[in-house]
C-alpha positions as CSV (number, residue, x, y, z in Angstrom):
1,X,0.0,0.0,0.0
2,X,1.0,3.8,-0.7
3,X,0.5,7.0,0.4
4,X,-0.2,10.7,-0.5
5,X,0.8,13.9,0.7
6,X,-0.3,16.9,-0.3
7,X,1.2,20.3,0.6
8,X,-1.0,23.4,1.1
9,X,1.4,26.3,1.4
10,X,-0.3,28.9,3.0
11,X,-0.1,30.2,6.6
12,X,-1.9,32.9,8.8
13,X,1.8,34.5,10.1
14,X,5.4,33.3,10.0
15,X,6.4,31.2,12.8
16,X,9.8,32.3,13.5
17,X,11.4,28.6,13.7
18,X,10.0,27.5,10.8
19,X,11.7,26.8,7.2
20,X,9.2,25.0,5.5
21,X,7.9,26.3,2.5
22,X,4.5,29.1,2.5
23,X,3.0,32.1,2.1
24,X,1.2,34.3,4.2
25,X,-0.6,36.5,1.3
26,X,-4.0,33.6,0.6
27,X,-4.3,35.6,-3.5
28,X,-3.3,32.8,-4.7
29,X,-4.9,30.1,-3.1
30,X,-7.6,29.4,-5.7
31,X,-4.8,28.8,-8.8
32,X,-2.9,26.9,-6.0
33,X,-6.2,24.6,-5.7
34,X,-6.6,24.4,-8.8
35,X,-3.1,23.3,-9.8
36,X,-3.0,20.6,-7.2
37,X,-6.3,19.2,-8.7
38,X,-4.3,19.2,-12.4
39,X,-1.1,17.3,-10.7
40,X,-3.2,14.6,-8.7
41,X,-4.3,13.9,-12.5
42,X,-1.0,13.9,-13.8
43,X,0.5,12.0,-11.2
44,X,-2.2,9.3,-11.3
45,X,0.0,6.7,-12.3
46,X,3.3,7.4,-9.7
47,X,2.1,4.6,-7.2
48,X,1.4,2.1,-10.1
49,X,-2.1,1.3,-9.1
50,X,-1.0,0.8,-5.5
51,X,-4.3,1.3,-3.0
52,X,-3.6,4.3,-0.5
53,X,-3.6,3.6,3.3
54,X,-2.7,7.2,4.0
55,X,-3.8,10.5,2.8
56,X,-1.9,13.3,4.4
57,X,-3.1,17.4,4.5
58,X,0.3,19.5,5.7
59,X,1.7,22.3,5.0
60,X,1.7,25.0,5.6
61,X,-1.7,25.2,7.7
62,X,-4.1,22.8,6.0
63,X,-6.6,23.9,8.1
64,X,-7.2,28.1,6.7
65,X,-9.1,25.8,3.7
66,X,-12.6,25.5,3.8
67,X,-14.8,22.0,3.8
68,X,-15.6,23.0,0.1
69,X,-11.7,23.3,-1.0
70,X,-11.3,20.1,0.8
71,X,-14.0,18.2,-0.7
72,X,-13.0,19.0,-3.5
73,X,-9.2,17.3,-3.2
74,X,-10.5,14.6,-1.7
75,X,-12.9,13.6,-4.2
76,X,-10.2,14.0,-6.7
77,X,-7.9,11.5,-5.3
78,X,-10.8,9.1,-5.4
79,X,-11.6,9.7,-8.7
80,X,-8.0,8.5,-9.9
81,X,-6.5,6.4,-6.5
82,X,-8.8,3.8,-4.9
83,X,-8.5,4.3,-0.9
84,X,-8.8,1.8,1.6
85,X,-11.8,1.1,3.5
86,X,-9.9,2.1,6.9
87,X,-7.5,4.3,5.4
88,X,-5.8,7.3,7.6
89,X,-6.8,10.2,6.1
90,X,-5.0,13.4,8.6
91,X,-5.3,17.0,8.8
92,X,-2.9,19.1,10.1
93,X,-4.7,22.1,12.0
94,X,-3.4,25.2,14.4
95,X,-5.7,25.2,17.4
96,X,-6.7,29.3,16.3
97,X,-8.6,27.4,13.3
98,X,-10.5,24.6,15.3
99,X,-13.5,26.2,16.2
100,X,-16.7,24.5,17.2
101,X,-18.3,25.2,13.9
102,X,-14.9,24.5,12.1
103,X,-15.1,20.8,14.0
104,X,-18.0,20.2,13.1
105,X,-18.1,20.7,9.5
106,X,-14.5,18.5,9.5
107,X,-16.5,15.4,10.3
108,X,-18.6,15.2,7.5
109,X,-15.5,15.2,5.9
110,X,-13.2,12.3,4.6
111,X,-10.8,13.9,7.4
112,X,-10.2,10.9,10.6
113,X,-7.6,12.5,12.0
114,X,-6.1,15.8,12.9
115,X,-2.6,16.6,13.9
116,X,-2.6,19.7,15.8
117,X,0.3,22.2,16.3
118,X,-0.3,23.1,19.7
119,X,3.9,23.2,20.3
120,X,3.4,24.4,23.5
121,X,0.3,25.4,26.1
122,X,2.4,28.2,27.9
123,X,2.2,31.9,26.6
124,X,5.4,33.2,27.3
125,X,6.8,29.7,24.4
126,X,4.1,30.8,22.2
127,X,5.2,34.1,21.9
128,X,8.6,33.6,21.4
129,X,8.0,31.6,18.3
130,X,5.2,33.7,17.0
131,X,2.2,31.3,16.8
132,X,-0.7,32.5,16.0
133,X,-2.8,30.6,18.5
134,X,-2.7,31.6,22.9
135,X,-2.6,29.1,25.8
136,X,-6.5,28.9,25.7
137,X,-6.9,28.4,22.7
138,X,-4.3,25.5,22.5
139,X,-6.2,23.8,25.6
140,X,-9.7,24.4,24.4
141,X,-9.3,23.0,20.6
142,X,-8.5,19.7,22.1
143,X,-11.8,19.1,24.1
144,X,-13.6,20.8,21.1
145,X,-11.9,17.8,18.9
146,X,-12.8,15.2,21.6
147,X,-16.5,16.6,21.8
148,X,-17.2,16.3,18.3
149,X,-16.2,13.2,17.8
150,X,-12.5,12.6,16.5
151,X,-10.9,10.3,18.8
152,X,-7.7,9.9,16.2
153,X,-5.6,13.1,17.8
154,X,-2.2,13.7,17.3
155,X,-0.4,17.0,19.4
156,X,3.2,18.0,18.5
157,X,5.2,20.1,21.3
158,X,8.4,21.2,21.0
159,X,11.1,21.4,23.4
160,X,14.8,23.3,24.1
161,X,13.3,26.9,23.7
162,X,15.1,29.0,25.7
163,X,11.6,30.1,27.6
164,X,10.5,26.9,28.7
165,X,12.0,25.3,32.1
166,X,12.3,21.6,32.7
167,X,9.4,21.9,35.1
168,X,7.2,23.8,32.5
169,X,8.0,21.4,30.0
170,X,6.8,18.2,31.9
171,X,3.6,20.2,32.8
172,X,3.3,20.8,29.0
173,X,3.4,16.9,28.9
174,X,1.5,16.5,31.6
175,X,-1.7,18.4,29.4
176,X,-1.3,16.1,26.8
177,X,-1.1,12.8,28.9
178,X,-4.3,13.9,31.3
179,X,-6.1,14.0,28.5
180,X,-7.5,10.9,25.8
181,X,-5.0,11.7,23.2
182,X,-3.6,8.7,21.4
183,X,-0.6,10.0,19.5
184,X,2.1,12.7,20.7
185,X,5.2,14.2,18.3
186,X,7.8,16.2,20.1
187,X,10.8,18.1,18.4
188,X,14.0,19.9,19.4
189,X,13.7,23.2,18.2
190,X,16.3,24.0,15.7
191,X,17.6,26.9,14.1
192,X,16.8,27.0,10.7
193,X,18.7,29.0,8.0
194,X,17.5,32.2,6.3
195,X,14.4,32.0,9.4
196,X,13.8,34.6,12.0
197,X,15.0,32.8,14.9
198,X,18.5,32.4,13.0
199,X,18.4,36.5,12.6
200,X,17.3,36.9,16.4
201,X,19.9,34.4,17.0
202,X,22.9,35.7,15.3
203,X,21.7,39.7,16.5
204,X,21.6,38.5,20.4
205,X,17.8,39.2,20.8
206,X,17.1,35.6,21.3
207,X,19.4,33.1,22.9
208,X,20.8,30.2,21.3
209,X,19.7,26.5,22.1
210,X,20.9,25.0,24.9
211,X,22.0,21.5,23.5
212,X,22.7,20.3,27.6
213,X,19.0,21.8,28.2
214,X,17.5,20.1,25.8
215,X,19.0,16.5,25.8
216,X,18.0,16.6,29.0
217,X,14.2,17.6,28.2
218,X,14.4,15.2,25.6
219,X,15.6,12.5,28.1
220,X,12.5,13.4,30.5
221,X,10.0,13.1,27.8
222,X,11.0,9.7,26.9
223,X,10.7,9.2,30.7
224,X,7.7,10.6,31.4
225,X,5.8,9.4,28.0
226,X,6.3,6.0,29.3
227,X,5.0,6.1,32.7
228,X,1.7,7.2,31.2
229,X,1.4,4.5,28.7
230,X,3.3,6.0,25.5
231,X,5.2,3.8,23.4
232,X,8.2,6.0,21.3
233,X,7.8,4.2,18.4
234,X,10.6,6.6,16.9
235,X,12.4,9.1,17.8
236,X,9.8,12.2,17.6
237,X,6.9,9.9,17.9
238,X,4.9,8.2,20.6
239,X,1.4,6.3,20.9
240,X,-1.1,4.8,23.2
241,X,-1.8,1.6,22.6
242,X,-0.6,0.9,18.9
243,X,-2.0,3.9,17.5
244,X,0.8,4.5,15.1
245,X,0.6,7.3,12.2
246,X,0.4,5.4,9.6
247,X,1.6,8.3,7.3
248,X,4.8,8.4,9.2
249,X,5.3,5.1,9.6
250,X,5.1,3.9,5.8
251,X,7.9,7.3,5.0
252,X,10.2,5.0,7.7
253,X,9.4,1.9,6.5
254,X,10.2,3.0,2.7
255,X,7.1,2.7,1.5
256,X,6.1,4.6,-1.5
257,X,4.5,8.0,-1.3
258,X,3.3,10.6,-3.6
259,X,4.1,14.6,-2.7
260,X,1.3,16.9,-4.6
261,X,1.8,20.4,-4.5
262,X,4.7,23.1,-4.1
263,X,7.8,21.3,-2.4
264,X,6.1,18.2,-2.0
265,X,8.8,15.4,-2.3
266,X,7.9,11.6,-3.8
267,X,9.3,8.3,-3.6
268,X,9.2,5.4,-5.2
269,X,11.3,2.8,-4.1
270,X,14.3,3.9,-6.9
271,X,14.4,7.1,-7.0
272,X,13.1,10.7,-5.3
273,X,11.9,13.8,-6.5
274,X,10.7,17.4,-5.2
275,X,8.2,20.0,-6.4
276,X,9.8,23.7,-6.9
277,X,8.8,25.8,-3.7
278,X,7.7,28.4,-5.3
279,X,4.1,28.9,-5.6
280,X,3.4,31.5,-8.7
281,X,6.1,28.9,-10.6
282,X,4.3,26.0,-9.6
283,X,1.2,27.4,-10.5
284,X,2.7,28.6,-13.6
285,X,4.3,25.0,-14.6
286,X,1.2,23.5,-14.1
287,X,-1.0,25.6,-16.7
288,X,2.0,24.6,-19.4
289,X,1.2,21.5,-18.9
290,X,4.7,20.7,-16.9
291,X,5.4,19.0,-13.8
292,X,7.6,21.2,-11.7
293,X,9.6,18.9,-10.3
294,X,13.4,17.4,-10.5
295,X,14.2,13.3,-9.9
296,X,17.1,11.8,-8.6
297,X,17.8,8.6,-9.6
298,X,19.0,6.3,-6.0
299,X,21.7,3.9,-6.5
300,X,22.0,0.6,-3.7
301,X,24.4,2.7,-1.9
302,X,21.7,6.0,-1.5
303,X,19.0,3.2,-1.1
304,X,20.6,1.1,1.9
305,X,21.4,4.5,3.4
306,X,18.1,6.1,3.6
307,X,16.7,2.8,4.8
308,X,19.6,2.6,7.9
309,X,18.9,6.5,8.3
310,X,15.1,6.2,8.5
311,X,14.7,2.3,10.0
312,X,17.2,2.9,12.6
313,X,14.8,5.6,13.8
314,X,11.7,3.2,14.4
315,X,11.1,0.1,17.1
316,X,11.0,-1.8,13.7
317,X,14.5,-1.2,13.0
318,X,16.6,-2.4,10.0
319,X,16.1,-6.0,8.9
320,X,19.2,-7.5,8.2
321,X,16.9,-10.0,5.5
322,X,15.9,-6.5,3.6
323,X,19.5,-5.0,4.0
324,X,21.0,-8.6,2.3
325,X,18.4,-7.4,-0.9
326,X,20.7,-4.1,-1.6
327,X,23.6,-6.9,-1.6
328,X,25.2,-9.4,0.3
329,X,28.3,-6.9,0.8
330,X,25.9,-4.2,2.5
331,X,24.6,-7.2,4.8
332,X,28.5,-7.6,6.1
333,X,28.8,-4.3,6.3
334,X,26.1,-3.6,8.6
335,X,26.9,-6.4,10.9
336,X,30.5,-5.6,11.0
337,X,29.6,-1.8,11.7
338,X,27.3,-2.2,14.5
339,X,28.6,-5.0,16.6
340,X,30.7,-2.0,18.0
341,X,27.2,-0.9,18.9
342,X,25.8,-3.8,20.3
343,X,29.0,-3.9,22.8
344,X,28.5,-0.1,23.9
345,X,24.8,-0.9,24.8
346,X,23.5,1.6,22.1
347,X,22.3,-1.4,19.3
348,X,20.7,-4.7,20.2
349,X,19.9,-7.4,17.9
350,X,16.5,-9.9,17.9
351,X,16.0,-12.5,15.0
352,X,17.5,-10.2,12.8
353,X,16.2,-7.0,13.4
354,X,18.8,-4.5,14.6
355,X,16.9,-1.8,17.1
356,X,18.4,1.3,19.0
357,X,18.4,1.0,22.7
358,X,16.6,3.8,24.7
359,X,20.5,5.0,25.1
360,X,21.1,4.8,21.8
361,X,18.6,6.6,20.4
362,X,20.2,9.7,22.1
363,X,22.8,9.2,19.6
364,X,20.6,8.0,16.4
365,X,22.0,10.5,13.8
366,X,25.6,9.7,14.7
367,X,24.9,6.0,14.6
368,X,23.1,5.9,11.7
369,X,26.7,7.5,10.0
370,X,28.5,5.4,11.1
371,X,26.6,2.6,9.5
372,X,26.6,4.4,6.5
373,X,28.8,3.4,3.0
């Protein structure tokens, strides 16, 4: 089974953190609808037929489009991609959007699942990365979700802002776990290139991140998230009870996915490509009757690294049985290279699945190097 994403590139205000690609000005987002209904067309034969298990709404903020816009896309996938019965189908929504009204329109949509950017329920962290949502409305969006009757939640925080205390970020943790959420996503806050928090950063008006702070916060959340039932399934990601993303999940596990709209990326099993992040080009590619995009090509080497990179990450792990399908030499390779691993305590090995241990995924990206060709 496959997967599509689809990137709506619009946004209310800049968060200062963030580097993915959007546009505050909304002119254009009836062309951009448009175009992204021409491309699902065009790309109608990328997954070869495969049925989609995931449908995935990011951007961006997904949620500033109305019930009509996303009727629309969603009835235009189906008319080219047949869906499964109990397919994921997500929304990514900023709590200022999630009304009561809002809610309740969403259900009588496709839509099973919304992933909400709360980031964090304190206002002093909200201000200092310029979301457009306050405290209350971060706390309130969540029963409003629960009320009307979406039970498939997903929060994302994030963690190492210079604002936020350990104590303040286990009682950020602490909101999520008292409540029925099934799915969490934390992330370090980075800083980006060419963002404002990089400017603020390199001008002194806003401290750098403390990487001793926030291996540390990142140490308690994986602490905490277990005590109240959460299973890190990888590194950002947690769940109650099984409740995976399934979206996520299949981008680990190297499934294939299909990336509609400006930036999206796509993959195939052999080779990648990437929309142009730029919306008027994109726009304008898609009227010629182009598809703005460039491919690379993925040799075994590029292949076996991505899957180290990304299965390392998961409780899945890397199969040694799928790694001995790029070649018998990257099999030796990766059993040579992480029995220094498995000594230090960072790597463990079960009927030939090689997993990080919880000490080891504190040192995933470095690992995952290493284990590299």
């Amino acid at each position: 089974m496959a997967g599509i994403y689809i990137h709506i590139p619009f946004c209310k205000q800049a968060c200062h953190y963030c580097n993915f690609h959007f546009s505050t000005s909304l002119k254009q987002k009836e062309p951009l609808l448009q175009a992204l209904l021409t491309e699902i067309e065009r790309q109608k034969d990328y997954l070869d037929g495969e049925e989609l298990e995931s449908i995935y709404l990011g951007g961006g903020t997904p949620s500033l489009l109305s019930v009509e816009e996303l009727d629309q896309l969603f009835q235009h996938i189906q008319r080219f991609h047949k869906i499964a019965n109990q397919a994921e189908i997500t929304l990514e929504a900023n709590p200022d959007d999630l009304s009561r009204n809002q809610l309740k329109a969403l259900r009588e949509t496709p839509i099973n699942r919304l992933s909400i950017g709360i980031q964090s329920f304190l206002e002093e962290d909200l201000r200092f990365m310029n979301r457009a949502h306050s405290a209350a409305e971060a706390e309130a969006c969540i029963d409003l979700a629960l009320e009307q009757g979406f039970t498939a939640l997903t929060v994302d925080l994030i963690y190492g802002t210079p604002t936020l205390s350990h104590a303040q970020w286990e009682q950020n943790l602490q909101k999520v776990f008292e409540k029925p959420i099934q799915h969490l996503s934390c992330y370090c806050l980075t800083v980006e290139p060419k963002t404002a928090l990089d400017h603020f950063v390199n001008t002194g008006k806003a401290k750098p991140v403390d990487e001793e702070q926030a291996a540390l916060q990142f140490e308690h959340l994986i602490k905490f998230s277990k005590a109240a039932g959460f299973e890190q399934y990888e590194i950002s990601n947690f769940a109650r009870d099984g409740y995976y993303a399934v979206h996520n999940s299949n981008y680990w596990k190297g499934k294939k996915y299909l990336g509609i709209g400006p930036s999206a990326h796509s993959f195939n099993g052999e080779s990648r490509q990437w929309n142009i992040a730029n919306n008027a080009q994109y726009i304008r590619s898609i009227r010629a009757g182009e598809l703005p995009h460039e491919v690379e090509n993925l040799d075994l080497d590029q292949r076996y690294n991505e899957y180290v990179m990304t299965g390392l990450r998961t409780i899945w792990g890397c199969d040694i049985r799928k790694i001995h399908g790029f070649s018998t030499a990257h099999a030796l390779h990766f059993k040579n290279k992480a029995q220094a691993f498995i000594q230090a305590g960072n790597m463990e090995e079960k009927g030939g699945n090689y997993c990080l241990t919880e000490a080891g995924r504190l040192l995933a990206d470095h690992i995952a190097m290493e284990l590299f060709v």
